[in-house]
N, C-alpha and C positions, 0 to 999 in steps of 0.2 A: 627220241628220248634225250634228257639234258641229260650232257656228259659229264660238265664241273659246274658242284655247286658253290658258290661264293658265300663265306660263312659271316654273319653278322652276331656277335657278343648279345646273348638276351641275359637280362639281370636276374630272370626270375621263372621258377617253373607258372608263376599269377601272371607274368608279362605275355610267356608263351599263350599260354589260355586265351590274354587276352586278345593278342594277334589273332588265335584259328576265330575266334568269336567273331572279332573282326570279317576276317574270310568269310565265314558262313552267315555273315549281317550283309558283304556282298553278293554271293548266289539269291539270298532269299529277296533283296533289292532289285535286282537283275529279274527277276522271277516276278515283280511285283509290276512293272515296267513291260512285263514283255509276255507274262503269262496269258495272259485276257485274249491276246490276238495271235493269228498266224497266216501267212502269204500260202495262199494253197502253191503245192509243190511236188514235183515228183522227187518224193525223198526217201529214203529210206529210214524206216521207224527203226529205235533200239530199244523201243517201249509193245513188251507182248501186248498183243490184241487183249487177251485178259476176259475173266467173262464178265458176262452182263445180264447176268438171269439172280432170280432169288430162289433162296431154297428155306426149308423151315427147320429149323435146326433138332436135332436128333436125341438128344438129351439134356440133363443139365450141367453136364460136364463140358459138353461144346459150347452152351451157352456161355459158362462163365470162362474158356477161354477164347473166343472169339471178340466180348465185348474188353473195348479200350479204357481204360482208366485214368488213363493220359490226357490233359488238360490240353486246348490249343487254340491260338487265337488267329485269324483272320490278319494276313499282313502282304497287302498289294494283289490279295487273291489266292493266296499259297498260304492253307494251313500248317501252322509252324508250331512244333512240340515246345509248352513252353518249359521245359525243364532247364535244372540250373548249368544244363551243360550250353543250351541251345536257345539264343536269344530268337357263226352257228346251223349247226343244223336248225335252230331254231333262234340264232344269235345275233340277226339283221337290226332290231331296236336297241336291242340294250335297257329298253325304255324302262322309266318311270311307269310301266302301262298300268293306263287306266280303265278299272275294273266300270263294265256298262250294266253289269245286271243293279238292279235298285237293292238295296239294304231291305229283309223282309221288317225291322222293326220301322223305316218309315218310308215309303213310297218316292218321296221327294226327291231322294238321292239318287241321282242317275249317274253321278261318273265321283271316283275318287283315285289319286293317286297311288303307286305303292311303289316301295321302294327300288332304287337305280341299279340292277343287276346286271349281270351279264350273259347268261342262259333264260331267256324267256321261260317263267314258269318255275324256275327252280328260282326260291325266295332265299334272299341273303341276310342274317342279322345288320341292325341298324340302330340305332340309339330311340326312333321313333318308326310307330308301326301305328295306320290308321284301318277302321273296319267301316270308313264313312259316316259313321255315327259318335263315334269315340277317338280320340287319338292318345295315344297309348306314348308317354314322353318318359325317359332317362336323363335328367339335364346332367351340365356336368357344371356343378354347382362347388364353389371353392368360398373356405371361409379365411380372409386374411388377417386373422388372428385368433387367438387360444378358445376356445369352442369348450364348455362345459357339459359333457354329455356321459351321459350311464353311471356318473357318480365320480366322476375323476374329470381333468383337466385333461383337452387334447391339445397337440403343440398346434402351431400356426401352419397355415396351409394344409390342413384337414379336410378330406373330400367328404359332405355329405352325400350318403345315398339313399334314393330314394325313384321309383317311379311313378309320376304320376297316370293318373287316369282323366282324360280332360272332358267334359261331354262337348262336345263338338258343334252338331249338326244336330238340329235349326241352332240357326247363329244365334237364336234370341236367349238361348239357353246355354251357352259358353259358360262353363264354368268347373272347376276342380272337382271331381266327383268322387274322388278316393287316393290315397298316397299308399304308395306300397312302398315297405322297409329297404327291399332289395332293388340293387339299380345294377346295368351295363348293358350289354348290347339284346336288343329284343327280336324276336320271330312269336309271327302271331297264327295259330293253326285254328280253325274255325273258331270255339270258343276257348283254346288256352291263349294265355299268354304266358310263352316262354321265358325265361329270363335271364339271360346267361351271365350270371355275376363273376369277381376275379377268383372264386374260389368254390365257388356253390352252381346250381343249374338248377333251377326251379321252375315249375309247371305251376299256372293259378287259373282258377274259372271267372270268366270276364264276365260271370252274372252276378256273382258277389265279391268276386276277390279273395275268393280262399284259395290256402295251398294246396293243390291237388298232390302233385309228388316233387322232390327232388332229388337232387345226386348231390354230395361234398366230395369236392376235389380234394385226391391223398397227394399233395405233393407234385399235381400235374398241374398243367398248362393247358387251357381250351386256343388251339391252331386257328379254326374256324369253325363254320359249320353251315347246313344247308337245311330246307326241309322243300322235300318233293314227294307229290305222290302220297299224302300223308304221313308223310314220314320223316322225324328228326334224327338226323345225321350228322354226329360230331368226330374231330377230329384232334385229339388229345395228346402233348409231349409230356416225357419224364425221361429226367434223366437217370441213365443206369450205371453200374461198374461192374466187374468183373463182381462184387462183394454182396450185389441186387440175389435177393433169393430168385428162385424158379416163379413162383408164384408171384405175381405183382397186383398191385389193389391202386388201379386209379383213380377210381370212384369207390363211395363205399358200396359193399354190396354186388362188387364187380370184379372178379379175377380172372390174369388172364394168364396163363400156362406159358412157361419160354417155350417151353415144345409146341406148342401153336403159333410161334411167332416167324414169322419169315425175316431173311436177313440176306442182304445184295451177296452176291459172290465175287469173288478176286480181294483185293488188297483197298482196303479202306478203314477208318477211323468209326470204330460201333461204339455209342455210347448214347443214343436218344430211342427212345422206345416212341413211336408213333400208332396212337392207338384210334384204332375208327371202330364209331360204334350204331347201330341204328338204335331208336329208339320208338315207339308209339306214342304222341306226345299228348294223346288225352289219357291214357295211364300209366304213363311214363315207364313200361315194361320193358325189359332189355330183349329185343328180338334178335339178334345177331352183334356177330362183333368182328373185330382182324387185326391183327398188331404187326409192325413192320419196324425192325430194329437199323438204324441208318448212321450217319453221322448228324453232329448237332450245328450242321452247316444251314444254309440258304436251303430253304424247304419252300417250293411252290404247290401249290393244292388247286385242282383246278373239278370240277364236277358236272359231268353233262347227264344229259336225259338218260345213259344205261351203265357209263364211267365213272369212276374217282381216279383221277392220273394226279400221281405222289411222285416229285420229283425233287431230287436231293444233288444240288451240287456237290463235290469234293475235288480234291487233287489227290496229285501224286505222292504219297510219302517223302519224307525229305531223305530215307536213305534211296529210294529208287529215284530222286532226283541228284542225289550228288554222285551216286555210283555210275549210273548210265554219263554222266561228265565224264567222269573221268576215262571211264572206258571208251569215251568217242573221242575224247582228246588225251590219249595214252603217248601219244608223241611227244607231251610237258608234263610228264610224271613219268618219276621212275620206276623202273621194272617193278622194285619191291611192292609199290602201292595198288599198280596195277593188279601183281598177281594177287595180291590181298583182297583187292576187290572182288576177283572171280572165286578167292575159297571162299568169300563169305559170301555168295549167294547161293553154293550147294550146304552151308549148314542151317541145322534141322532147330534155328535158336529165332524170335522173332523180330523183329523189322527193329524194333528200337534198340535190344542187344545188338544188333548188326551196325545201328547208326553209333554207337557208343563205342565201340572196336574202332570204327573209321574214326572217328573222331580223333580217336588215342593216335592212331599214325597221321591224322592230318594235323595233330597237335604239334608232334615232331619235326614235322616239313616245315609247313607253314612259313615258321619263323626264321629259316635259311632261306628263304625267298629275297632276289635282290630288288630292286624297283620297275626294275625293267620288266622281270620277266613276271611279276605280280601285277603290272599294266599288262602286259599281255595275256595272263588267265582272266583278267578282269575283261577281255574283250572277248575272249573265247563263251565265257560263261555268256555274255551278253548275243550272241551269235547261236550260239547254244538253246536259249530262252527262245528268242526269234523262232528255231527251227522245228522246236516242240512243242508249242506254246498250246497249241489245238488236241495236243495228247496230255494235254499237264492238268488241266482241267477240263474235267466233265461232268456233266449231268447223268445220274440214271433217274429213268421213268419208271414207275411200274403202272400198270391197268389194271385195277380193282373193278371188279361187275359189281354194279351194285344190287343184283339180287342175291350173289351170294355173297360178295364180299372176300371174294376167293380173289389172287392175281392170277389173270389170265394170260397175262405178255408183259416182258418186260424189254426194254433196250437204252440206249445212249447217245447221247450226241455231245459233240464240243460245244464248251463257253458254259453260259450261265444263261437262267431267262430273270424277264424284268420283275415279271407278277403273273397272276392268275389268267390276265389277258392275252399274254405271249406262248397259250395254248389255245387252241382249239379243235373238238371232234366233228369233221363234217364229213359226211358219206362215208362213214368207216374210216377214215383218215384223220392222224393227229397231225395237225401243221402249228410249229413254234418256231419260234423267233429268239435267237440267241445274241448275245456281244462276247468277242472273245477278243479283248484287250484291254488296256490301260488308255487312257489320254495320249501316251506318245505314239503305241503303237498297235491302235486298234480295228477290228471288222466286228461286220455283224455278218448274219447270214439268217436264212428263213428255210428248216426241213422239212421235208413230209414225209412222217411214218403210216406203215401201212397199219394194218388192224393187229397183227404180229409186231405189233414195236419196232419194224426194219426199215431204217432210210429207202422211199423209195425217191426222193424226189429233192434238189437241192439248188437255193441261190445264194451265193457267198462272195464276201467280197466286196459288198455296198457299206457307204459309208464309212470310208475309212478313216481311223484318224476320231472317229466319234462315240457314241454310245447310243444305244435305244432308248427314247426315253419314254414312249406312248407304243402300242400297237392294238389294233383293230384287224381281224377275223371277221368279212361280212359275204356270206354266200361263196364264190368261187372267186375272191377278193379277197385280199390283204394289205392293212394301211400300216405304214410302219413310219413313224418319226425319228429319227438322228438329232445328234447335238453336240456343238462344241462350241460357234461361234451362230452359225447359222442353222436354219429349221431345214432339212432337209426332209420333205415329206416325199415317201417312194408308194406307189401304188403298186399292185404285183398282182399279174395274174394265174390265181391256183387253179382255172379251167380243167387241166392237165395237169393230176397230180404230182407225175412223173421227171412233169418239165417247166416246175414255178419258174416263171420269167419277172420281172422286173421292168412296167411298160411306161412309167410315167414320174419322174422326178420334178419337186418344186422346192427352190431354195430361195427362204426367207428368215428375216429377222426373229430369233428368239426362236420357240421351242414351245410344242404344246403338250402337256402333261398327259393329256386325256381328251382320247378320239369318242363321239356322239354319234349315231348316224341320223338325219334329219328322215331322209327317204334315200333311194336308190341315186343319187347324184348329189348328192349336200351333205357334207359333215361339218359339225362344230369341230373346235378344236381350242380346249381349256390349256393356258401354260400361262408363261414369260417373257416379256422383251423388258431388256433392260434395267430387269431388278423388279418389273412390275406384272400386276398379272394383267393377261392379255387373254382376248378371245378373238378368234378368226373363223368365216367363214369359207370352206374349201367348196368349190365346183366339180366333182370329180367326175363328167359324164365320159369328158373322154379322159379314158384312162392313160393317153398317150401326152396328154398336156390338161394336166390339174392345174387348179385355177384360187390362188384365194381373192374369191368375189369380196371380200370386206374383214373390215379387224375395227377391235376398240381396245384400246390402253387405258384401264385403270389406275385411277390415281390409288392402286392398293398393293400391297407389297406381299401377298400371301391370300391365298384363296382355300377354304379346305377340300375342295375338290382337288387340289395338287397332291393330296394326301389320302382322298378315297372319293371313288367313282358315287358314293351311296351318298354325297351333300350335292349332286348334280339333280336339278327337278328341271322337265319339260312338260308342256302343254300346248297338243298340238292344235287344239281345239283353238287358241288365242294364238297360237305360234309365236311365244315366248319362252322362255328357260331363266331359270330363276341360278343367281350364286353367291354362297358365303362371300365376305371378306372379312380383314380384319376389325374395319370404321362400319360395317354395315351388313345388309342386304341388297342386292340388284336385280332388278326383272329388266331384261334385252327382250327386243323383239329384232325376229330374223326375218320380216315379211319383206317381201321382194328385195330379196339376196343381200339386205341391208341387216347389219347390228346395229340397233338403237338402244340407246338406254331409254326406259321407260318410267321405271321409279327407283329410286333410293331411296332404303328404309334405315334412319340413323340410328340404329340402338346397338349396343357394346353386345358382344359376345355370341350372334347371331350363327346357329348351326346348321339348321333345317329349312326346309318349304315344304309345303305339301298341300295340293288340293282338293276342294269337296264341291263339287258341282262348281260355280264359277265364282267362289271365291278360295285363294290364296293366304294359309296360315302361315304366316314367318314365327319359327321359336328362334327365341334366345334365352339364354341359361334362366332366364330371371320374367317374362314374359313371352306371350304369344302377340302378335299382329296382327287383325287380319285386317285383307285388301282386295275389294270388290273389282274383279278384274275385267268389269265394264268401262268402270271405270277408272282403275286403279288410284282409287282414293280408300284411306283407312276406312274402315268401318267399325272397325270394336278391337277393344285391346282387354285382355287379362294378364293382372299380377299373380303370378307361380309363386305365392308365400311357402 
């Protein structure tokens, strides 16, 4: 404990303030720096184990004091109150696949594309959805200037919406066959087409275009959504308060009871209502539904052939982050602060009353701090971060069945995951992919939960110093990309769930955003070198020495597959792959382990490909293209008026 404190003159009880703010600008800097990673250790925790299960809350009185009202924003990884005190199982393609039965309206059609998912068979919204005969388009259509529409003046940069209906196939017939009012991301279920607008969800019959049903969004957000097994499955946020009645209405027509709502246990931040709902998409009847109350942090949603895994990063509290300080470094504070710490974690007052108390006595220290010994809390804290970093933040998981939409298990693990991709279910086992650090001092690591949500199985500790920026999930395999300077591609064998190993590293230039798997030895691999987008061919037969057999650097500075797996198109029939950029369109071919560019198609604002028997439709906001992929010569173009 400091014996004598060395007193410095503050002019003002607003200068004090401003010093602790100070302080607590550097814990949560320290925290931003150092949270993300941690050096496995044999340490001892002074963070309780804490649970990691959900329970459904009991009334309405738990409801509303359970949920947060407290406002907080994301700073280095540590949510921070912003008050005015406190500044595959079936998963091996991923493909594009292409559907082989013929269209019953015309014979001719033997293969067409559908959209670039991640679960074989479970379909994902997409801006275009084709039935081989029709393609079904959303453009995203921008007017750069004042737009006169409905009787008033709209400002500049006004989104029209709108979705068209194209007739497609026989090519001779290309042409606009109907506009629909409402546009965003689409799913097509035999004869609906879905329509997931930013505020609406509507159902229409692809024989005429009428509206069969919809839903209007009260106030919520559509997360995602899936449609498997005939059946449409949304995923819907709203934010709540402690002031949210019991009853909540996301949709019209749709309420959902807090007493039916589940909510994580132990100490975190409640304030988003995540709501999942099945639906029947040719009568748009509400079959089921589940709501899950979490923080309104980093939410990953991941959905296999019998799962929905909801996964909610958070941290620590900042009082369970500053108190557990001090109490591990009680040797540079004085007794008084000490013991103050230990009575306020047996009163019966909550987390942010208790940061508010600390505050009041670290307001008072603070500013008798001399330089010295405020460089040396400054290091403590920094040592601190290091040592906890992998308990400060975590993920929970829960598994939702999708037949009943009940959670079945739930559990935890350290860090953060990247996307959708950085889960997967195979043989009962969830295996993810996490980063827990910052640029100075970061790991990644890959778990394996059992069916019970319990780590059975763990590699950590690769890639230090980086972050995840790609991962692929293919059979009893895992591709995982790193990034900071260089492409560190790790191949890992989850053979043995028990005992994921880590069998094969390859370090190259640049970073690929998004793993492809070609067949059982060949992945693409979409990113960047040098500011540009790049694609690489990897050899990965032996898992013990990956190989990139070939790359091509685009003169293009952004590609929309850096931003969603669903603008990647293959065809393996021609053994090419098709990608946005910003100047164009591109079709590569990957035949004999070589990338070739094949065609570039120059038109502005190019989003999509998608093919019908052997020709290749390129959209752009404003046109389609198509390109005879015998030849890859144009064939027929249409203007999108």
């Amino acid at each position: 404990m400091r014996q004598k404190t060395t007193k410095r003159k503050i002019g003002s009880k607003g200068e004090s303030a401003i010093i602790v703010l100070v302080f607590l600008a550097v814990i949560v800097a320290a925290a931003g720096l150092a949270i993300w990673g941690i050096a496995r250790g044999n340490y001892r925790t002074i963070f309780p184990a804490g649970e990691t299960g959900f329970a459904r809350f009991s009334s309405e009185k738990e409801f509303s004091e359970k949920v947060s009202s407290q406002q907080y924003y994301e700073y280095g990884g540590v949510a921070v109150f912003s008050s005015a005190a406190m500044s595959a199982s079936k998963m091996e393609s991923a493909s594009t696949a292409a559907s082989m039965a013929p269209s019953p309206d015309s014979a001719d059609v033997e293969r067409y594309s559908e959209t670039n998912v991640q679960v074989l068979g479970i379909d994902e919204p997409d801006i275009v959805k084709t039935d081989g005969n029709n393609i079904y388009y959303s453009p995203q259509n921008y007017y750069w200037g004042p737009v006169y529409r409905e009787g008033r003046m709209m400002p500049p940069y006004y989104q029209q919406g709108r979705t068209l209906v194209v007739g497609a196939y026989p090519l001779s017939e290309l042409s606009v066959k109907a506009n629909i009012s409402d546009s965003g991301q689409l799913l097509l279920s035999d004869n609906v087409l879905i329509v997931l607008a930013s505020q609406k969800i509507i159902g229409y019959d692809t024989s005429d275009y009428r509206e069969l049903w919809h839903f209007s969004l009260n106030d919520s957000s559509l997360l995602t959504a899936r449609l498997y097994n005939g059946k449409l499955y949304l995923v819907l946020t709203k934010y709540v308060s402690q002031y949210t009645p019991c009853e909540i209405a996301p949709m019209d027509g749709v309420v959902v009871r807090c007493t039916d709502t589940y909510y994580p246990q132990g100490s975190m931040t409640l304030n988003t209502d995540y709501f999942i709902f099945e639906i029947d998409p040719k009568t748009g009847n509400l079959e089921n539904k589940a709501s899950v109350l979490a923080p309104s942090s980093q939410t990953t949603v991941y959905i296999s052939e019998k799962n929905i895994f909801l996964a909610v990063s958070y941290t620590k509290s900042e009082y369970e982050i500053y108190s557990a300080f001090i109490l591990e470094n009680s040797d540079i504070f004085p007794a008084k602060i000490v013991d103050k710490v230990r009575a306020l974690a047996t009163y019966d007052i909550s987390e942010y009353a208790k940061m508010t108390e600390l505050q009041t006595v670290l307001q008072e220290y603070i500013p008798s701090l001399p330089k010295d010994e405020m460089l040396t809390m400054e290091n403590r804290m920094n040592d601190f971060f290091v040592k906890h970093r992998k308990e400060l933040q975590r993920t929970r998981i829960a598994k939702i069945e999708l037949d009943s939409l009940e959670i079945k298990a739930s559990g935890e693990i350290p860090g953060q995951l990247l996307n959708q991709f950085a889960m997967d279910e195979f043989e009962g086992n969830l295996r993810t992919a996490v980063t827990i650090g910052s640029w100075d001092s970061s790991e990644n690591a890959v778990y394996v939960l059992n069916s019970d949500l319990k780590v059975i199985g763990e590699t950590e500790k690769f890639g230090e110093t980086e972050r995840i920026y790609s991962v692929r999930f293919i059979g009893d395999k895992g591709y995982v990309v790193t990034f900071r300077q260089t492409d560190p591609f790790f191949i890992m064998d989850l053979s043995n769930p028990e005992k994921p190993e880590i069998k094969g590293e390859l370090k190259i230039p640049g970073y690929s955003a998004y793993l492809h798997p070609i067949d059982d030895s060949t992945i693409i691999g979409i990113g960047k070198e040098s500011s540009q987008v790049k694609v690489s061919l990897f050899d990965v037969s032996d898992v013990a020495n990956p190989k990139e057999l070939d790359k091509y650097v685009l003169s293009e500075y952004w590609s929309d597959i850096l931003n969603t797996h669903h603008a990647f198109l293959i065809d393996k029939k021609h053994e090419v792959f098709f990608l946005p950029g910003s100047q164009g369109g591109y079709i590569f071919s990957y035949k004999n382990d070589k990338v070739e560019l094949l065609k570039s198609i120059s038109e502005s604002s190019v989003r999509r490909a998608l093919y019908i028997n052997d020709y290749m439709y390129i959209l752009t906001d404003s046109k389609i293209v198509v390109v005879n992929e015998n030849s890859w010569e144009r064939v027929k173009e249409l203007e999108l008026n």
